[in-house]
C-alpha positions in Angstrom: 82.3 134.2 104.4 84.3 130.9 103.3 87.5 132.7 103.3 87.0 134.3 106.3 85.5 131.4 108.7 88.7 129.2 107.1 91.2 132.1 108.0 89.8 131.6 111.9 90.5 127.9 111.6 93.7 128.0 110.2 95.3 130.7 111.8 95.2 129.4 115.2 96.6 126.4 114.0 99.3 127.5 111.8 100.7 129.7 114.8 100.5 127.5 116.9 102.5 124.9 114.7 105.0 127.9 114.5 105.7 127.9 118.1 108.0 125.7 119.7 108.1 123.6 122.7 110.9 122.3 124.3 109.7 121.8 128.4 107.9 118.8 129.1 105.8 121.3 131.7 104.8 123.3 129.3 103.8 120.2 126.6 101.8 118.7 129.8 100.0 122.2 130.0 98.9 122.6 126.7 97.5 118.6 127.0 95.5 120.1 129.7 93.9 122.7 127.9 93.3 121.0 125.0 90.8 118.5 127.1 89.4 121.3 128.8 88.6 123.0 125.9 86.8 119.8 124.4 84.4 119.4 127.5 83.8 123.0 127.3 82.8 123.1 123.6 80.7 120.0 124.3 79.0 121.6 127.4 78.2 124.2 125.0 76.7 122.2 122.3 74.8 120.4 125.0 73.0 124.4 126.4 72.7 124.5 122.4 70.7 121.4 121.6 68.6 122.1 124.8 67.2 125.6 122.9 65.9 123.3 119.6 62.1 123.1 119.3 60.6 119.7 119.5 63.6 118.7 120.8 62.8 115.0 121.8 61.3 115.0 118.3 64.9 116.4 116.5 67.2 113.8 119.1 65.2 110.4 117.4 65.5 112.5 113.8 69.5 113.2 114.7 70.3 109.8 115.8 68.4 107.9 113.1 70.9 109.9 110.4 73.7 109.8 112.8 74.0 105.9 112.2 73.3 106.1 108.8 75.7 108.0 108.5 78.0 106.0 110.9 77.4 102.9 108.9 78.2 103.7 105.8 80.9 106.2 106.2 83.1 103.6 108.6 82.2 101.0 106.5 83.1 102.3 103.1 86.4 103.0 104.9 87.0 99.3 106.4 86.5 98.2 102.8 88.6 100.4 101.1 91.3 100.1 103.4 91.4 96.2 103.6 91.6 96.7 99.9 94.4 98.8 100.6 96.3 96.6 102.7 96.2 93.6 100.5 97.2 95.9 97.3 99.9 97.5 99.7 100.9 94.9 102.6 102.7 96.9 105.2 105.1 93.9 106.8 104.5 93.5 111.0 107.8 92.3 112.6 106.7 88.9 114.0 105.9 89.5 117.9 105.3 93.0 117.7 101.4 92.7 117.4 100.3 93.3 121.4 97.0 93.1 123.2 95.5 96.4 124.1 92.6 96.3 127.2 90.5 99.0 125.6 88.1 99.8 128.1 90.1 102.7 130.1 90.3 104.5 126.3 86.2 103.8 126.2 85.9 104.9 129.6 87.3 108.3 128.3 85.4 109.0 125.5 82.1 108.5 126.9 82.7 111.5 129.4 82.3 113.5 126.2 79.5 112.4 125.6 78.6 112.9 129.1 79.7 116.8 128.6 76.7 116.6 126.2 74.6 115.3 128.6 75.2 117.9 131.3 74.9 120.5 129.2 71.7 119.6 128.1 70.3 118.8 131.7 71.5 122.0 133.0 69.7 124.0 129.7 66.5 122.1 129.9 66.6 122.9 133.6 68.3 126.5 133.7 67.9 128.2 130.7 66.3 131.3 131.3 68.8 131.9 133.6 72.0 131.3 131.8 73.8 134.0 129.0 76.8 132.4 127.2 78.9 135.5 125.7 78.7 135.3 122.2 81.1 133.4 120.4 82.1 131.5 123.3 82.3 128.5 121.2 84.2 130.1 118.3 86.5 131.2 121.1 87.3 128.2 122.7 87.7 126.2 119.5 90.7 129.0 118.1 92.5 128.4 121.5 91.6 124.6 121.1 93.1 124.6 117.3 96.2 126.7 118.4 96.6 123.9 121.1 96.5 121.2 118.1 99.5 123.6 116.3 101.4 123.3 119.1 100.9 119.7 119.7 101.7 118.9 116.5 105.0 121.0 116.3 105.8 119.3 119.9 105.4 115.9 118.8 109.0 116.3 116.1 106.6 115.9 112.8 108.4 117.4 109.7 106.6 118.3 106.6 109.5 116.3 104.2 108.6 113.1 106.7 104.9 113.7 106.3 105.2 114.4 102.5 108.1 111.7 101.9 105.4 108.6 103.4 104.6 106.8 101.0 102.3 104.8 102.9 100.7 107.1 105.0 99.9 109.4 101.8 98.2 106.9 100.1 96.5 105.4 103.3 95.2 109.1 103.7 94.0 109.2 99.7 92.4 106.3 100.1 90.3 107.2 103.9 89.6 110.4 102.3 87.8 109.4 99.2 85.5 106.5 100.8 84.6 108.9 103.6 83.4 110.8 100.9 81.8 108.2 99.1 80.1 107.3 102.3 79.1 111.0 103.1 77.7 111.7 99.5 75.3 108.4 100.0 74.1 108.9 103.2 72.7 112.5 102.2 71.4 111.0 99.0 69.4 108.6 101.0 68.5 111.4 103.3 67.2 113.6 100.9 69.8 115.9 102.2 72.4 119.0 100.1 75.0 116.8 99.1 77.3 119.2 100.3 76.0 118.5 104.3 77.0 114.9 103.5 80.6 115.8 102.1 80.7 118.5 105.5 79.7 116.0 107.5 81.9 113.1 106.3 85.2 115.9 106.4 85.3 116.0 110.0 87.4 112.6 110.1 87.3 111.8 113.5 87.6 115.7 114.8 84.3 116.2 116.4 85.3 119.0 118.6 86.1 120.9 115.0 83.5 119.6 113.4 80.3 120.1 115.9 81.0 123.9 116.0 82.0 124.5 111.9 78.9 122.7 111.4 76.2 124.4 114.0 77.6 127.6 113.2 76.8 127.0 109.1 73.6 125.2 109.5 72.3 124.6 113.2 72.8 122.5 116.2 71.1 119.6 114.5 73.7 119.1 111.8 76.5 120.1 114.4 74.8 117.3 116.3 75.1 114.8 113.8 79.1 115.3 112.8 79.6 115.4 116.3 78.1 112.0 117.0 79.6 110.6 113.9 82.8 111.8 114.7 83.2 110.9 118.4 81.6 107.1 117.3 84.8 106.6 115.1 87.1 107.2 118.3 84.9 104.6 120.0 85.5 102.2 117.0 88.9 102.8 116.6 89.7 101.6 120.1 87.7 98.7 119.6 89.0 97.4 116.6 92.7 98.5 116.2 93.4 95.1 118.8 92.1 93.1 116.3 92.8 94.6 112.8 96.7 95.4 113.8 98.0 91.9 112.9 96.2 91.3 109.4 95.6 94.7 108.1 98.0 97.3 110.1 96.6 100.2 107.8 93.5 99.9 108.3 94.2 99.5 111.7 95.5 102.7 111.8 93.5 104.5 109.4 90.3 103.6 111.1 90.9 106.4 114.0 91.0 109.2 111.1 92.3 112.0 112.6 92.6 111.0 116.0 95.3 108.6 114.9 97.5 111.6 115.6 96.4 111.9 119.4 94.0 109.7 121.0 94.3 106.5 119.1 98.1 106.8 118.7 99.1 104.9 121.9 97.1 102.5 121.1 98.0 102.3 117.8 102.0 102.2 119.1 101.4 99.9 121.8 99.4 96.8 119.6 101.8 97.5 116.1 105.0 98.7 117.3 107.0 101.5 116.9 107.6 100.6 113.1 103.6 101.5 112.9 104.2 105.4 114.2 105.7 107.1 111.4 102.5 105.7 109.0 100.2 107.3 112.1 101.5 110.4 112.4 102.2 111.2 108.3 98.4 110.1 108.0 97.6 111.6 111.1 99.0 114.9 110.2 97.8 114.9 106.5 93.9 114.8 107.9 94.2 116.9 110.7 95.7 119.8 108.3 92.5 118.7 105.8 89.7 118.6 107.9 89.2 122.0 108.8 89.8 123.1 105.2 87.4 120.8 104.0 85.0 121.1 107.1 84.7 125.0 105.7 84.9 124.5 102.4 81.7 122.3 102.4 79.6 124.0 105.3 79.5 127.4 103.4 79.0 126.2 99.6 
């Protein structure tokens, strides 16, 4: 089952990495997709939640171990990256640190969480009436992953860059373990598998991976809780990449997890600097191939 759920991860991605694109058209289309895909899978996850019994009951129960989870996954990652910057200082060019308005990037990702929020109306209201082909979800997320391979192929990363940065492999060692720290705590407190808190804490930042790996292995309720852990690190990355950049430009960077790849990036670009990139996209690149292998790894032990 573990083998074959990571083969449907991987696949997608690794052919679409294999494909390359060279028109900017074509690049633009696949951006498209890609964030038509996410509101999909969210819509989805919203019909989902809307089928749970007791459901008002199960939203205070998800949300209560959503922060927890929030709190001390984030937070073992701020302190083990600051560490990391002060054992590691990554020299800033003087004048390259800019002020980023984050609210248009804040804007943005709370339409996800409105694509929850519709979905969930329209299941509450219109359930009876509505048949999703099955699978849908898995569907949508293989086309979504093989957008991510071609993405990443179109963006000019090279393996020897990835695996020849020194500082975004050891940024990514160090994110990887205290989000696992973080995760394993959390479902000790919880009284939860440890291995739900290691899933849970491998989605890095990938909630539209992470919410379907999740719900498919154990229910909309865990699939919930990645997904609102993992779309809250987005929300804090924007917020405090401004104001980390100047003293501690890894952390800075490695507080958007995966989405330092996508999402974050400009951000990340336009407050450090170009000299900032390359660290984003090694570390970038490093969690976004790990978190699905992880993500299955943990769900089906």
């Amino acid at each position: 089952m573990m083998l074959q759920t990571l083969t449907w991860v991987l696949l997608p991605l690794l052919i679409g990495f294999a494909i390359p694109l060279k028109k900017r058209a074509l690049i633009k289309l696949v951006d498209h997709i890609l964030i038509a895909l996410i509101y999909i899978i969210l819509f989805i996850m919203g019909l989902n939640l809307a089928a749970i019994p007791d459901l008002w009951q199960q939203l205070q129960s998800i949300f209560g171990k959503t922060l927890l989870f929030i709190v001390l996954i984030l937070g073992l990652n701020m302190v083990a990256l600051i560490f990391l910057d002060k054992q590691l200082p990554f020299p800033l060019k003087p004048g390259s640190v800019k002020k980023e308005s984050t609210w248009r990037a804040l804007l943005g990702s709370s339409k996800l969480i409105g694509s929850i929020i519709l979905g969930l109306i329209v299941g509450l209201l219109a359930n009876q009436y509505i048949y999703l082909p099955e699978h849908l979800a898995e569907i949508a997320l293989m086309i979504l992953l093989a957008c991510v391979g071609l993405q990443l192929r179109a963006s000019g990363v090279h393996l020897k860059a990835v695996l020849l940065n020194r500082y975004g492999l050891i940024l990514s060692f160090f994110f990887i373990l205290s989000s696992f720290a973080g995760g394993i705590i959390a479902a000790l407190i919880l009284q939860m598998p440890i291995t739900h808190g290691l899933a849970i804490s491998s989605g890095f930042g990938w909630y539209s991976l992470s919410t379907i790996i999740l719900q498919d292995a154990h229910g909309p309720i865990l699939g919930s809780i990645a997904f609102f852990n993992d779309l809250f690190r987005e929300f804090f990355a924007f917020m405090v990449i401004p104001l980390l950049m100047a003293r501690y430009p890894l952390t800075a960077v490695g507080s958007g997890g995966a989405t330092s790849l996508d999402f974050v990036l400009p951000v990340i670009q336009r407050t450090g600097g170009a000299q900032v990139v390359p660290i984003a996209i090694s570390f970038g690149f490093i969690t976004n191939i790990l978190a699905p292998i992880f993500l299955v790894f943990f769900a089906n032990l």
